[in-house]
C-alpha positions in Angstrom: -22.0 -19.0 -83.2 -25.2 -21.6 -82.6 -24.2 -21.2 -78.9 -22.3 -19.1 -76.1 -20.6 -19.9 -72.6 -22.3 -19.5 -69.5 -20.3 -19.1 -66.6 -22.5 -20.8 -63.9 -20.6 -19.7 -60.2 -20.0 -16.2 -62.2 -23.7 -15.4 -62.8 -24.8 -16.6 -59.2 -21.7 -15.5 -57.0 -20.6 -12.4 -59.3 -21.3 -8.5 -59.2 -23.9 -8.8 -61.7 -25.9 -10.5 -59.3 -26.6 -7.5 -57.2 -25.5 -5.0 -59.6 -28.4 -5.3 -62.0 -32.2 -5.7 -61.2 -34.2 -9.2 -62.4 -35.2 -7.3 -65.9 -31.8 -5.9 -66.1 -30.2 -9.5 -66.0 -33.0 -10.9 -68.4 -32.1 -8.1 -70.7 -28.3 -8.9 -70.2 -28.9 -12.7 -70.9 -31.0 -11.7 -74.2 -28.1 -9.0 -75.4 -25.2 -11.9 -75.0 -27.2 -14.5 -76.9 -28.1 -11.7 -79.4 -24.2 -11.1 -79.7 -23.6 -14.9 -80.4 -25.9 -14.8 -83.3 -24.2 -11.3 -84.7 -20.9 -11.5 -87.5 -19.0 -10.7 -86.5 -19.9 -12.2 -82.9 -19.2 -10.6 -79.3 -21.0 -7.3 -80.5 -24.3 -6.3 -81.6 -25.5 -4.7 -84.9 -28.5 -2.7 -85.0 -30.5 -0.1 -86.9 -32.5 1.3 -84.2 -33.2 1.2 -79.9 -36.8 0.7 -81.5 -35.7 -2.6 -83.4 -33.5 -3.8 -81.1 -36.4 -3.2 -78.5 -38.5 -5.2 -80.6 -36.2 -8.2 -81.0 -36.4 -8.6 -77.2 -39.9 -7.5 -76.7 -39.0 -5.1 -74.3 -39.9 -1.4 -73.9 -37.4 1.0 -75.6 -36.7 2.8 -71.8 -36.1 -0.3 -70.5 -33.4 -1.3 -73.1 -32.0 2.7 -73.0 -31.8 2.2 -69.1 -30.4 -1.0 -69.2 -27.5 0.2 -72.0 -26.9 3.2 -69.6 -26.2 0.3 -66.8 -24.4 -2.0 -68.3 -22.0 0.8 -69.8 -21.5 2.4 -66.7 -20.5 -1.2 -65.0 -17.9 -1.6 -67.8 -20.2 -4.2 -69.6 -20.4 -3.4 -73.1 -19.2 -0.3 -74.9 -21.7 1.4 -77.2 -20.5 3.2 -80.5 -23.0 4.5 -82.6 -25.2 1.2 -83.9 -23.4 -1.5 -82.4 -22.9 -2.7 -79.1 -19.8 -4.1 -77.8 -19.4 -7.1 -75.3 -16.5 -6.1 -73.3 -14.0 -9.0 -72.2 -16.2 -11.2 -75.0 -12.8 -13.2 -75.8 -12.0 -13.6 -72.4 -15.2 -15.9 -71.5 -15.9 -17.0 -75.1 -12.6 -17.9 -76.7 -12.8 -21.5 -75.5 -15.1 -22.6 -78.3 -13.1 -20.6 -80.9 -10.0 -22.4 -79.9 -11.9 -25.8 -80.0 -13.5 -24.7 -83.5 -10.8 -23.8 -85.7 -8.8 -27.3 -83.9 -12.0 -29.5 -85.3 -11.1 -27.8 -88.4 -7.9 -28.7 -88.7 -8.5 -31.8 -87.7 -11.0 -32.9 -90.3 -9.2 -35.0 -93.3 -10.6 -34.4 -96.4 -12.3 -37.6 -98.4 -9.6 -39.8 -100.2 -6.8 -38.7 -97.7 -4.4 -41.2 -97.1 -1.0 -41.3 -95.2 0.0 -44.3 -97.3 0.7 -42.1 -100.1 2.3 -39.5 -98.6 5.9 -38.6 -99.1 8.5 -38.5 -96.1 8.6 -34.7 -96.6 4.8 -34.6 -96.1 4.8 -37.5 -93.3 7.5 -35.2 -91.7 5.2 -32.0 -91.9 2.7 -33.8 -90.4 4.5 -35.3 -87.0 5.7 -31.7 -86.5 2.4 -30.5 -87.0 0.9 -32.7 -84.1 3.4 -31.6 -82.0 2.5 -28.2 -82.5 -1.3 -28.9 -81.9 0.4 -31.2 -78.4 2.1 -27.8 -77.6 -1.3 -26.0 -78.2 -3.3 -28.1 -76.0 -1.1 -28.0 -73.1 -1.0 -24.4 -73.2 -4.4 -24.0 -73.5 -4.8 -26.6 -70.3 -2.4 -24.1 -68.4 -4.7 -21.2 -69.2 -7.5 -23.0 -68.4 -6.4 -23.8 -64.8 -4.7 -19.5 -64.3 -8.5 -18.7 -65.8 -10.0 -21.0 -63.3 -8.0 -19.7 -60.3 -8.9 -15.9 -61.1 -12.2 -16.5 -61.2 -12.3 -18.4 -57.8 -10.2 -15.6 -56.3 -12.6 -13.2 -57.6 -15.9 -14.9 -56.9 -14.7 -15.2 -53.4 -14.3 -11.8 -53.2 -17.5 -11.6 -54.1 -19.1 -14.2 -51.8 -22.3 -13.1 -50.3 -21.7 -13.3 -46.4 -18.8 -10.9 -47.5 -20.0 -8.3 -49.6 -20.8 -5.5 -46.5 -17.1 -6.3 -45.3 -16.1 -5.2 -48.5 -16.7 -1.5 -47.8 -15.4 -1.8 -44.2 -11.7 -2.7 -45.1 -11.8 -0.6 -48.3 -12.4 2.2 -45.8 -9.8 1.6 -43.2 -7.1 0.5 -46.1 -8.0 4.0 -48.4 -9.1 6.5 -45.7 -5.9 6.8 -43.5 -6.9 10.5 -42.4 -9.9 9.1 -40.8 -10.2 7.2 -37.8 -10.9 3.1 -38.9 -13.8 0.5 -38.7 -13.1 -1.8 -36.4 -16.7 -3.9 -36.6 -20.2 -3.8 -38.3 -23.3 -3.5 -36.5 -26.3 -5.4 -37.9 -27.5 -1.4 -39.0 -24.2 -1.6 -40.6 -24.6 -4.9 -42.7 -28.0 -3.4 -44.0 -26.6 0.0 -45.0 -24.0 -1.4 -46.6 -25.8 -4.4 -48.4 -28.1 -1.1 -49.5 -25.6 1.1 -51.0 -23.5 -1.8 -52.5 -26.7 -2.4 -54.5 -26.6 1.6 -55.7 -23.2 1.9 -57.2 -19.9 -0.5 -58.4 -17.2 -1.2 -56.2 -15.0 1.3 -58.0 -16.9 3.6 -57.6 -17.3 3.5 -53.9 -13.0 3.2 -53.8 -12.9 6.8 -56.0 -15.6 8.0 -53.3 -12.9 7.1 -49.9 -10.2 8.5 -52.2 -11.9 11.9 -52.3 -12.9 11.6 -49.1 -9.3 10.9 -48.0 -7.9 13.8 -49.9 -10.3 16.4 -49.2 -9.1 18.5 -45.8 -12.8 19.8 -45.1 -13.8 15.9 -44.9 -10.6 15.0 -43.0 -11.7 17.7 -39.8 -10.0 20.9 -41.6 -13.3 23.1 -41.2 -14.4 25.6 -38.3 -16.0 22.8 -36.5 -13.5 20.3 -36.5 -16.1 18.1 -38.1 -14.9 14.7 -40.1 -17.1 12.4 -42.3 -17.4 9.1 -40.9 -18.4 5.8 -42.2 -21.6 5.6 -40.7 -22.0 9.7 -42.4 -21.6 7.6 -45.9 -23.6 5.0 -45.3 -26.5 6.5 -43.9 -27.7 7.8 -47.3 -27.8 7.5 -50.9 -27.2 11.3 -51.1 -23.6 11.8 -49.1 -21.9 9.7 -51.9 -23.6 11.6 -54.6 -22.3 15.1 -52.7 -18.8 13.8 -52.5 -18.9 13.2 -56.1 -20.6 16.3 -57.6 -17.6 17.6 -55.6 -19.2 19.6 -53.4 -16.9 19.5 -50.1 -13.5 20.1 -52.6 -14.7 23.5 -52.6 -15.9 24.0 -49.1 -14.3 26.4 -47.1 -10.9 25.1 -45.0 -9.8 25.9 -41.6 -6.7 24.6 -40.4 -6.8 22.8 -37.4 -4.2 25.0 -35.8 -6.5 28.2 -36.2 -9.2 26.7 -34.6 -7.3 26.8 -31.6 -6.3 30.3 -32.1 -10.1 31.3 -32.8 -11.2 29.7 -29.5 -8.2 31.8 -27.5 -9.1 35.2 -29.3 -13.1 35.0 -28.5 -12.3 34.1 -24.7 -9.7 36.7 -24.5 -12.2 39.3 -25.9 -15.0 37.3 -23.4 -12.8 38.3 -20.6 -11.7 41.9 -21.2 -15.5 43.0 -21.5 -15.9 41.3 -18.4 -13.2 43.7 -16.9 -14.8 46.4 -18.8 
């Protein structure tokens, strides 16, 4: 391929946009034009981090920490010397399509339906029809394409990107008590910790959260993790991850109350004492 498709309201209104650094995008732009070049094409073939480095006149930790990214937002898959462009057909199949239909259109020199016979003039109509067929459902593709990727870039919209993590909350974590509006503190945290870590990630992180009874109040201070708790640090998410209040100890709400009854009833008969 001389050339690859750039999806414009994608790269400006997308997660990549505050998923990946400036140098991170520049190194994403140079890895999907290196791809086009590459046969086959949607992956790239290398010897070394060192030559690939070289190629894009980067440093070689800057390309490793840019792979490292890109894999862990389900960008490209990498297997041994070759990078692959995940969902490469999806945004680039469009030129394929139109390449192999200029092929087939193309008549070689001499041709002349004149001297064909009706067998051959017959093969031909139903072979137009086909490629008729072919272009209307590729026009209906087009436009289901197009409509995903509105839906999703809206999704994605920047005045809505901190709302994002306030309904995710109140739809996952149903044990907890909801959101009901963000604060201008709010819209900065989240904005910040959007900027850390995917979107799926931060759904796995409210589904642990919403199973995890020591989160949820079951502990002997009746203490539950709130939004605000998440968003006030980089390091909460990282705890609830590393797993680290699955294995707390729990203390069903019910014994708290018994706790509290036994300690004043011991209160009071030293006082009698």
């Amino acid at each position: 391929m001389t050339w690859i498709k750039f999806h414009c309201r994608q790269w400006f209104l997308g997660s990549t946009r505050w998923e990946l650094t400036t140098e991170e995008r520049a190194v994403w732009v140079d890895l999907l034009a290196r791809a086009g070049l590459n046969d086959p094409p949607g992956q790239v073939d290398f010897y070394s981090l060192e030559q690939l480095a070289h190629q894009f006149t980067i440093s070689v930790e800057l390309l490793q920490n840019c792979i490292n990214l890109f894999e862990k937002c389900r960008k490209i898959m990498l297997n041994e010397n070759c990078i692959k462009i995940l969902n490469w057909r999806k945004y680039q199949s469009g030129y394929m399509v139109k390449k192999a239909r200029r092929k087939r259109a193309r008549k070689p020199p001499g041709d002349d339906i004149t001297f064909l016979t009706k067998n051959e003039k017959s093969n031909i109509r139903i072979s137009s029809q086909n490629r008729g067929e072919e272009r209307r459902s590729e026009k209906i593709r087009k436009e289901e394409t197009r409509t995903e990727l509105f839906a999703e870039n809206e999704a994605f919209s920047a005045p809505s990107r901190p709302e994002i993590l306030k309904d995710l909350w109140n739809e996952i974590c149903t044990n907890l008590p909801r959101v009901i509006s963000l604060s201008k503190r709010r819209i900065q945290q989240c904005k910040v910790r959007l900027k850390e870590r995917p979107l799926a990630e931060w759904e796995e992180i409210f589904r642990i959260i919403n199973r995890t009874p020591f989160l949820c109040g079951e502990n002997d201070r009746g203490w539950q993790a709130s939004f605000d708790w998440l968003i006030a640090n980089q390091d909460n998410a990282i705890k609830i991850l590393e797993g680290k209040y699955e294995k707390a100890k729990v203390v069903p709400k019910s014994w708290r109350g018994l706790k509290q009854w036994i300690e004043e009833e011991g209160m009071e008969e030293e006082e009698n004492e």
